[in-house]
C-alpha positions in Angstrom: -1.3 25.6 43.7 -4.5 23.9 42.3 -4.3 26.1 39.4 -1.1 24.3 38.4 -2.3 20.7 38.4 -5.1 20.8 35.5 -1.8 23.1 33.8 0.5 20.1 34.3 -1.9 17.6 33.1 -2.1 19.8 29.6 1.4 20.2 29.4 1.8 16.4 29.4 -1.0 15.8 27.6 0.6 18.2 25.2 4.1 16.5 24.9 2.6 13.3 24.9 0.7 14.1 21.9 3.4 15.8 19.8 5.4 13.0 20.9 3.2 10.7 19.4 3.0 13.1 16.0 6.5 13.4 15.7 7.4 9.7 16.3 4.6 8.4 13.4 5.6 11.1 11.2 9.4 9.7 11.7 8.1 6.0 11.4 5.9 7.3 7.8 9.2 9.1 6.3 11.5 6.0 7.4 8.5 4.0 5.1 8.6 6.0 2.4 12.2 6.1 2.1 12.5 2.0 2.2 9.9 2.3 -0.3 12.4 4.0 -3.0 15.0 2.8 -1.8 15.5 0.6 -4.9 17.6 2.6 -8.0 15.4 3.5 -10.6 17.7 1.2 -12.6 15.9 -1.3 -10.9 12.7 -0.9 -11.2 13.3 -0.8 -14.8 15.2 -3.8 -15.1 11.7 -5.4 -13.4 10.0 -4.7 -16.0 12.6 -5.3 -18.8 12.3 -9.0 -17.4 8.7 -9.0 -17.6 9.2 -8.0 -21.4 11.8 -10.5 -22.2 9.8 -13.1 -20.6 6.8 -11.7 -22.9 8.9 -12.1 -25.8 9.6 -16.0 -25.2 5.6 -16.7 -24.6 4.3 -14.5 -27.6 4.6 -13.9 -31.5 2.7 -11.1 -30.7 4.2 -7.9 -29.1 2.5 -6.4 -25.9 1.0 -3.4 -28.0 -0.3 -5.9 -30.3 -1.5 -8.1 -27.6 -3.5 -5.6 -26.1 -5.1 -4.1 -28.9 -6.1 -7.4 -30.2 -8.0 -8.0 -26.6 -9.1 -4.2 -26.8 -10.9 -5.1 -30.3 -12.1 -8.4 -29.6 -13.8 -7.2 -25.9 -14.8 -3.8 -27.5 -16.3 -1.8 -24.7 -14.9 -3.7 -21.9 -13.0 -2.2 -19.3 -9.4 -3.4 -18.9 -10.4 -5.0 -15.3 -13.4 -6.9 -17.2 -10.7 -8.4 -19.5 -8.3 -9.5 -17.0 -11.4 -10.8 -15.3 -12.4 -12.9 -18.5 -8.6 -14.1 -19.0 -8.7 -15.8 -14.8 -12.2 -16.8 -15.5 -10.8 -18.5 -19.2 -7.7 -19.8 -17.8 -5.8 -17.5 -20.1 -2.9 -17.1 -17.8 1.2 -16.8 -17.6 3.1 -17.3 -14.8 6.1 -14.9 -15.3 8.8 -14.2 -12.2 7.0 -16.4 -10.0 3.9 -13.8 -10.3 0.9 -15.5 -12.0 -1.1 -12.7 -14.1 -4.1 -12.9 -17.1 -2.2 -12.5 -20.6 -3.4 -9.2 -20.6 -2.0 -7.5 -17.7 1.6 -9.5 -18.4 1.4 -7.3 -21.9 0.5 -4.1 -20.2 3.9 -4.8 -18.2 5.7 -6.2 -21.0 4.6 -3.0 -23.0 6.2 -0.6 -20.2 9.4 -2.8 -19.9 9.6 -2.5 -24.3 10.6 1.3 -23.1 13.3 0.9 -21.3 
C-alpha cells in the first residue's frame, strides 16, 4: 500500500502534464488556423490596394522606386534606407499604416503581381 502512493502521484503528474501538452498544442493549431483563415484572395487584394494607392502618390513605379533608392544609398541595407526615409520625413501614409517611401514600394511592387 505505500508502494502505490508515490505510483499515484506519477500517474497524475503524468496526466496532468499531457493534459497540459495536449491543451497548448490544441490552443497553437486553433492559432495557426485563425492566422490563414483569410482567402488567399485576400491577402492579395491587400496588397493590390497598397499598389493602387502607390500608383496615385508616384510617377514612378515601385521597381523604379526602389532601384532609384538602391542606387542613390549604394551599399546600404534596405533597413538603413527605411531608416533614412523616418529620419528624412520621407513618409506615406497608405491604408491607415504610415511606412518610409521605400517599404510602401517594396509592397506596392508585390501587389503590381497580382
Amino acid at each position: 500500500m505505500k508502494n502505490e502512493q508515490p505510483v499515484n502521484r506519477m500517474r497524475r503528474a503524468l496526466c496532468l502534464g499531457s493534459l497540459l501538452i495536449s491543451t497548448s498544442g490544441a490552443a497553437f493549431t486553433s492559432a495557426a488556423k485563425q492566422s490563414n483563415a483569410l482567402p488567399k484572395q485576400a491577402k492579395k487584394l491587400d496588397y493590390y490596394q497598397f499598389y493602387l494607392a502607390w500608383q496615385r502618390l508616384s510617377s514612378l513605379s515601385p521597381q523604379e522606386y526602389i532601384n532609384q533608392r538602391q542606387h542613390e544609398h549604394r551599399g546600404l541595407k534596405s533597413s538603413e534606407i527605411v531608416k533614412l526615409d523616418f529620419e528624412h520625413q520621407n513618409v506615406v501614409e497608405i491604408e491607415s499604416f504610415i511606412l518610409s517611401k521605400y517599404e510602401a514600394a517594396f509592397i506596392a511592387h508585390i501587389g503590381s503581381f497580382t
